[in-house]
Structures are given as C-alpha cells and as structure tokens.
C-alpha distance (Angstrom), angle and dihedral (degrees) to the residues before:
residue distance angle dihedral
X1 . . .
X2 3.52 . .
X3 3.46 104.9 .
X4 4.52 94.1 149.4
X5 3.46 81.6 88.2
X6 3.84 141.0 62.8
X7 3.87 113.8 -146.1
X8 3.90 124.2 -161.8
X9 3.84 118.5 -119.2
X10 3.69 76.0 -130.9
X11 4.19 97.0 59.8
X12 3.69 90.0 30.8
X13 4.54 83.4 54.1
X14 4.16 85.4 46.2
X15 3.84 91.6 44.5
X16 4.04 93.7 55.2
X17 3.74 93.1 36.8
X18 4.04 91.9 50.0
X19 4.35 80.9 49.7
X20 3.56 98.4 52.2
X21 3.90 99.0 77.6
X22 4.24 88.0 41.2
X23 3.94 123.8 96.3
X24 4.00 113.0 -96.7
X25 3.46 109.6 -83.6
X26 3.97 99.8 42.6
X27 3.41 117.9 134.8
X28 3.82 131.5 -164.9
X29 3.49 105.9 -123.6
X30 4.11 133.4 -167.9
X31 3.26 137.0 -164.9
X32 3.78 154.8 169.0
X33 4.05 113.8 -115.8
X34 3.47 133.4 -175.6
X35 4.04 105.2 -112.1
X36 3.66 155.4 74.5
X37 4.20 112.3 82.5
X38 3.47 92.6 -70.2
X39 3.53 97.8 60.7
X40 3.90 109.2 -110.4
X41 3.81 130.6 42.3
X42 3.93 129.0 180.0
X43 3.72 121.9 -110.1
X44 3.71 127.3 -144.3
X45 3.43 119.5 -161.3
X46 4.09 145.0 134.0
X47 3.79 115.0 -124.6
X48 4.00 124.7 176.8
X49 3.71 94.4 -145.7
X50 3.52 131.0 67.7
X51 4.28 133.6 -161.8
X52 3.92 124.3 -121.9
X53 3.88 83.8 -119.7
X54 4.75 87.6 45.6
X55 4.14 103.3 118.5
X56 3.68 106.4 -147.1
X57 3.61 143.4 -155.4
X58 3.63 124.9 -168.7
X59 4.54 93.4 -68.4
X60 3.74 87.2 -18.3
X61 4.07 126.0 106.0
X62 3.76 144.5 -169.6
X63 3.81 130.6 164.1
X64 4.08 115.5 -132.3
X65 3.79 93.0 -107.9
X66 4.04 91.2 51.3
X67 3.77 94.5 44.7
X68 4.09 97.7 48.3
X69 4.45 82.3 58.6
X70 3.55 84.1 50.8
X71 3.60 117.3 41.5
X72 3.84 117.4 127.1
X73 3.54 86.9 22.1
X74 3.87 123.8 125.9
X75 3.87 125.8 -141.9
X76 4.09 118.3 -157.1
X77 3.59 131.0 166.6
X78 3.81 122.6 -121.8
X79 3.80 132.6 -161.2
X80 3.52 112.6 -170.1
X81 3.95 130.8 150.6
X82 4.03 96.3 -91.0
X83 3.93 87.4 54.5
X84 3.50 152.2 -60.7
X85 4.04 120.2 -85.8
X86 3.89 152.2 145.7
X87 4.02 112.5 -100.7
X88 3.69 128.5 -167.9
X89 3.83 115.1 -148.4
X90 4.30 90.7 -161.4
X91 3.70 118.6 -174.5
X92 4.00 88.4 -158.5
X93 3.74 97.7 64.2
X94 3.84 124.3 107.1
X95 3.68 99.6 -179.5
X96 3.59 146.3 14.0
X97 3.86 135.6 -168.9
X98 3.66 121.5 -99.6
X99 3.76 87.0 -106.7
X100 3.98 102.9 51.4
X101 3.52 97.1 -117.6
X102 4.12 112.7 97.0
X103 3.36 125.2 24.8
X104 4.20 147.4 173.0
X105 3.65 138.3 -126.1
C-alpha cells in the first residue's frame, strides 16, 4: 500500500480510465528519473510487470527509490486548455524548471 502519498479522487478517476483500454495486468506506474535541467523529472508510464521491492496500490505503482523522493507528496490530475496531465504538488522539492517539468531537491 502506498499510503506516503495522498492521491486525488480526480488522478485516482484518470488512472482507472487511462487502464481500461490496457491488457489485464497493466499497472500505472511512477517514478522519479534523473533528467530535465533541473536534475530529476517524474515518469508516467504503465508496465505489466512489477519488482519484489514495486509498492502497490490497487493498479497504481512506485519502486522504493521513487517513493522515498516522494513521500508526503500529492498527485492530482489537471485539465486545462494547454493540455491535460498528472502534477505532483511535493513538499521535498527545492527547485523546479521554468517550465514545470524537472526539478531538484
């Protein structure tokens, strides 16, 4: 269970929407990459296998490494008129790009 982080009913809606047109067995999975100019970015993808050390969450997955950079963080979905996409509000961050996408602790 995944319960280091808060997700909105509105991510959580997203998440199972996003699953429904996916073989059974696909999982939603984030994660904390090196990247971007800040230094780190996060990284949404669906997978079908998961690692010994995977937390889960109902259709939702994080590795260990990910999830310690983002506990006490909260992940919401947002439509607005320049596009559609997952956000992380995370308390540990120090930085973040001018364009919202990679950031530093």
């Amino acid at each position: 269970m995944i319960k280091e982080i808060n997700f909105s009913n509105k991510a959580v809606e997203k998440i199972g929407q996003l699953l429904i047109n996916k073989p059974k067995g696909t999982f939603f999975r984030i994660a904390v990459k090196g990247g971007g100019c800040s230094g780190f970015k996060y990284d949404f993808t669906f997978d079908n296998i998961t690692n010994d050390e995977d937390l889960k969450h109902n259709n939702i997955v994080i590795d260990k490494s990910s999830l310690d950079m983002l506990k006490g963080s909260e992940v919401d979905f947002s439509e607005e008129l320049i596009g559609n996409s997952f956000k992380i509000s995370n308390p540990k961050t120090k930085s973040s790009c001018g364009c919202g996408v990679s950031f530093s602790f």
